[in-house]
C-alpha positions, 0 to 999 in steps of 0.5 A: 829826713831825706839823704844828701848829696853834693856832686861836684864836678865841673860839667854844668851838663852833669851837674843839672841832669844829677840833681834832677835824676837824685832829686826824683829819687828822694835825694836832697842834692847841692852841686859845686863846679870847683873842688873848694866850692865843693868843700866850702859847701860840705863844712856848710852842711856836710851830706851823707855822699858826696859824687867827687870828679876826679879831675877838677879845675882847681886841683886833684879830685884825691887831694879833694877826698882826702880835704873832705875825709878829715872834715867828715872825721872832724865833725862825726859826719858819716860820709860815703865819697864816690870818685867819678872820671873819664880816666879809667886809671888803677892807680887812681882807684886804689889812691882812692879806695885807700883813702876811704872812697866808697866806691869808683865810678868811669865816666859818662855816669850812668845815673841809674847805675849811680843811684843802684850804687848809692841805694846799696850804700844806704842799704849796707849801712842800714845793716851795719846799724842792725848788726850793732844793734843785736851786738849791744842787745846781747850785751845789754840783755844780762843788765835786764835780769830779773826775777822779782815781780815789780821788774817783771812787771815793769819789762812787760809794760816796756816791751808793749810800748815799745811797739808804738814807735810815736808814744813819748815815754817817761821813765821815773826813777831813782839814780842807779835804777838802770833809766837809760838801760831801759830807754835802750830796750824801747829803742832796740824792741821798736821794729821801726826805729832798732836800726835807726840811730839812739842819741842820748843827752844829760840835761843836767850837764850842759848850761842852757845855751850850750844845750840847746845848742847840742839840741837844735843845731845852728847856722854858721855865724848864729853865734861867736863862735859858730865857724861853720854849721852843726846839726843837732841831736834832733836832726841825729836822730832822726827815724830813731830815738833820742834819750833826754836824761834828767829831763826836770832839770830844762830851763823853761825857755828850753822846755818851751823849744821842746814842746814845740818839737814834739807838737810839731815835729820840726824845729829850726837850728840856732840862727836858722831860718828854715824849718827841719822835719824830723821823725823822732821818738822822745824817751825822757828820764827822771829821777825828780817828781815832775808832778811836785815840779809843775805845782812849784812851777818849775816845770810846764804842765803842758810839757808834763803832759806831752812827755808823760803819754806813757809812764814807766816807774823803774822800782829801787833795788831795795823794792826787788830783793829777789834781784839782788843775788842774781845781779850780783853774781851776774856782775861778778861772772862779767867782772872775773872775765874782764879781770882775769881773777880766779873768784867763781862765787861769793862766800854764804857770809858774804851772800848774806850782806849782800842780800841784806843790804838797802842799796841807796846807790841801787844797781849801780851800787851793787855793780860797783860793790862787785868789782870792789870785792872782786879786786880785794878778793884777790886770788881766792876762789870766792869773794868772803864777806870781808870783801863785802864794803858797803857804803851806808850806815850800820849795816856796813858796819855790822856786816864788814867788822872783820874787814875794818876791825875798829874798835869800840871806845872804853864805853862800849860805843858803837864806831862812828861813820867816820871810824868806819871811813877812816878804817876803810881808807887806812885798809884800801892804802894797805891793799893798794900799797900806799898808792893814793891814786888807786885808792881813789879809783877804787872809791870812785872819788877824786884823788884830791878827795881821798888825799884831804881825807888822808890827812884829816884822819892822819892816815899814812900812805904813799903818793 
């Protein structure tokens, strides 16, 4: 999409030469002749500058700034304000430039001086975009360990389609497999789109009208409460990739919308009456089989097809077993350091539980395993297996019996999983001295939840 700019400013004559000069130089351009003309006109549609006369018939450009400074916050806008008058003031200036103003500008503008200062602004911000982007690369890099084939294999067959900034990928996985990390990756290592925005949206998480709400956009009055104008997250990312997780979970009248977009390429807001142009690379995920949800007729075939151009299997965590102890003690090195604890490495005993262990939760699992047993290990050099609290069935309770110590019946039966749950809740209250709402960060539950569980099992505590 082309950038925007509202000039408001008083002078008719300046006005029409503006927008003709912008217009030439790719600018999508409005005008306004008054200060609340102007501002009706960005809460309307806010633009990516805005050129701002100091002096305006109905007021103070600053006071016009600042009015526009908190519409840009309020609606996430990233707005670039130019101040342009006839008075060559300091004092302006700086009420200005502290009130956010990009830059200040005397008048008579000159328009080719304007337009070098705008391309620089646009080109400023495509750097900023750029250096945010190797940052989260390197913070992002670690989550990608791997040694095991099947995820070698699969970072060889992201990195290919990376370079394809049109292909639509579809990402097939588990939940806790890491489909967004990987989503992330094919953005970052696409030279057309890295510095370009990635939007992300859970499907699954939004009821069918606010979805395509937060998709498309809509016009002011499109709906009750549709006070002003919004774009969507198609129209946000635009030039870079937009992230559609649990994409099985679409209604079909939302499904027949996004075909039409990635057939198209354009779409119109709710409300709407024109058509927008976007460029933009579809990456969906799913933990579903899609193929299971177009024979039961869930799922259109034809949307199947388009989002399924180049498929990606994220392997579970119990398929890349020569993965799991290098993440763990990655997770373990990045935990310590947030926390400021004293462990450097897990005992042999607890290595092997760990290595042992299925993992239905996946790399999540194992992730929130880590800081678990990092914050039971308290300040011991190595995390011992007593720390190691797995979540699932025997293996857990074979391998944490010192951390529980439940004990067998008179007829030498195995504890239950309720044993086991309780023995957990009564030891994490004694870790937590009692403070429930620890215990549920540190189970990842709600304190109603671990409150209902206490007095299930009778279980003493504090509040």
């Amino acid at each position: 999409m082309k950038p925007s700019v509202l000039v408001i400013d008083d002078e008719k004559t300046f006005r029409l030469v503006a927008e003709e000069a912008l217009g030439a130089e790719g600018f999508e351009v409005t005008t306004a002749a008054s200060g609340q003309a102007g501002l009706k006109a960005f809460r309307a549609e806010p633009t990516n500058f805005v050129i701002l006369d100091r002096h305006l018939p109905d007021g103070d450009g600053v006071t016009v700034l600042e009015a526009l400074q908190k519409e840009a916050r309020e609606r996430d806008a990233e707005t670039l304000v130019i101040m342009a008058t006839a008075y060559a003031d300091v004092q302006s200036a700086v009420a200005a430039v502290k009130l956010g103003a990009y830059d200040y500008m005397t008048k008579p503008l000159q328009l080719p001086e304007l337009i070098v200062t705008m391309r620089k602004a646009l080109e400023a911000k495509r750097l900023r975009t750029k250096v945010t982007v190797m940052e989260e690369r390197e913070r992002e890099e670690d989550e990608f360990l791997a040694v095991s084939a099947p995820m070698l294999a699969v970072l060889e067959q992201v990195d290919k389609v990376a370079q394809s900034a049109a292909t639509t990928v579809l990402i097939q996985g588990e939940t806790g497999t890491g489909k967004e990390l990987i989503a992330r990756r094919i953005h970052n290592n696409t030279p057309a789109r890295a510095a370009e925005p990635f939007v992300e949206i859970n499907c699954a998480s939004l009821p069918e009208n606010l979805l395509e709400s937060e998709l498309f956009g809509y016009e002011r009055g499109a709906f009750t409460d549709a006070r002003q104008s919004k774009r969507g997250l198609f129209e946000a990312a635009d030039r870079g990739t937009l992230f559609l997780d649990e994409v099985g979970e679409l209604t079909a009248s939302t499904q027949a919308k996004l075909l039409k977009v990635l057939e198209e390429q354009n779409f119109r807001r709710l409300g709407g009456t024109r058509d927008l142009k976007v460029d933009v690379r579809v990456v969906a995920a799913t933990n579903k089989d899609l193929q299971q949800a177009v024979e039961k007729g869930a799922f259109r075939l034809d949307l199947y097809h388009r989002l399924d151009v180049f498929h990606v299997r994220l392997p579970p965590l119990r398929e890349r077993r020569d993965d799991v102890l290098p993440l763990a003690r990655l997770f373990l090195k990045r935990f310590v350091r947030r926390m400021g604890r004293s462990a450097t490495s897990f005992s042999p005993p607890a290595e092997k539980i760990l290595d042992g262990y299925s993992y239905p939760g996946n790399v999540r699992e194992l992730r929130n395993l880590v800081e678990r047993a990092l914050i039971l290990a308290g300040d011991n050099p190595a995390v011992g297996a007593e720390c190691i609290v797995l979540s699932g069935g025997g293996t857990a309770a074979a391998a944490a019996g010192s951390f529980f110590a439940v004990q067998v019946d008179d007829r030498g039966a195995p504890p239950t999983l309720a044993d086991l749950e309780k023995a957990y809740i009564t030891r994490l209250l004694d870790f937590a001295a009692g403070n429930r709402a620890q215990v549920a960060r540190l189970l990842g539950v709600s304190y109603p939840t671990v409150a209902k569980k206490i007095s299930d099992y009778g279980i003493g505590g504090g509040q």
